[in-house]
TILOZA-314957 format. One record per residue (C-alpha): residue in one letter; x, y, z. Coordinates in steps of 0.5 Angstrom, whole numbers, padded with zeros to 4 digits, always signed. Layout:
% TILOZA-314957
aXYZ
...
//
This chain:
% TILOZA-314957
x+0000+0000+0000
x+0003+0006-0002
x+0002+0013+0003
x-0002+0017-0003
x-0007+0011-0003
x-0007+0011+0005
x-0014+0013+0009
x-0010+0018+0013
x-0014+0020+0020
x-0019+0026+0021
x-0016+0032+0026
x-0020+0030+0032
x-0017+0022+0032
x-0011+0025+0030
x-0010+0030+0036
x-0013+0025+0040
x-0007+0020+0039
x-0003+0025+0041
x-0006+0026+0048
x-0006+0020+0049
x+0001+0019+0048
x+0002+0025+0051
x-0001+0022+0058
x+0004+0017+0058
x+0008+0022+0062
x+0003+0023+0067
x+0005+0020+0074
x-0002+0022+0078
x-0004+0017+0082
x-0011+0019+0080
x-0013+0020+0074
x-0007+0021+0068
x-0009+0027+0063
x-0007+0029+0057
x-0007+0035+0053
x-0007+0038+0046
x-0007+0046+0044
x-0008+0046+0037
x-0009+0053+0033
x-0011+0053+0027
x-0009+0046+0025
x-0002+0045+0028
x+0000+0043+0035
x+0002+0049+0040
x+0003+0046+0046
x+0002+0038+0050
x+0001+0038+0056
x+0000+0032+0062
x-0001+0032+0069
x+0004+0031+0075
x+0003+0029+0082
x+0007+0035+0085
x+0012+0033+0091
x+0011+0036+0097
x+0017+0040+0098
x+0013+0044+0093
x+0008+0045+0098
x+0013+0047+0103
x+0016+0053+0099
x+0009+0055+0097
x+0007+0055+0104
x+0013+0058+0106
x+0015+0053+0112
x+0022+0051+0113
x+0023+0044+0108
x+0024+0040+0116
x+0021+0032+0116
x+0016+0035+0121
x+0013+0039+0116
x+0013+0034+0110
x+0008+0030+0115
x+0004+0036+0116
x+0004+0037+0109
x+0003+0030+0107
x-0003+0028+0112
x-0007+0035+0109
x-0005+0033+0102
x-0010+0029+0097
x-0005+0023+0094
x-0011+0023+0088
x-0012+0030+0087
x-0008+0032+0082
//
């Protein structure tokens, strides 16, 4: 089979492959997503969920990066948000 006589996909299964092969990348332990920007017709910007560590919780919260405070964090912390 040549590629001119190949039926190639429509756009929304074309970009959906690509989320979906974008999502492989996502380490949630809840839901894994992912994205596709698309702007007239072409790929701006891909996407995938992450599930942040807490020390990223700490320096949002403006704690000192201490084992009693990773405990804190982590309690109040829903693993499956992301």
């Amino acid at each position: 089979m040549t590629a001119t006589s190949e039926k190639l996909p429509d756009s929304d299964t074309y970009y959906m492959g690509i989320a979906i092969a974008v999502r492989e990348k996502a380490n949630c332990t809840g839901n894994r997503v992912g994205a596709v920007a698309v702007l007239e017709n072409r790929v701006i910007s891909t996407g995938y969920n992450v599930q942040h560590h807490a020390a990223v919780f700490r320096l949002l919260e403006g704690t000192p990066p201490s084992e009693a405070a990773a405990d804190r964090l982590s309690s109040r912390v829903d693993p499956l948000r992301c």
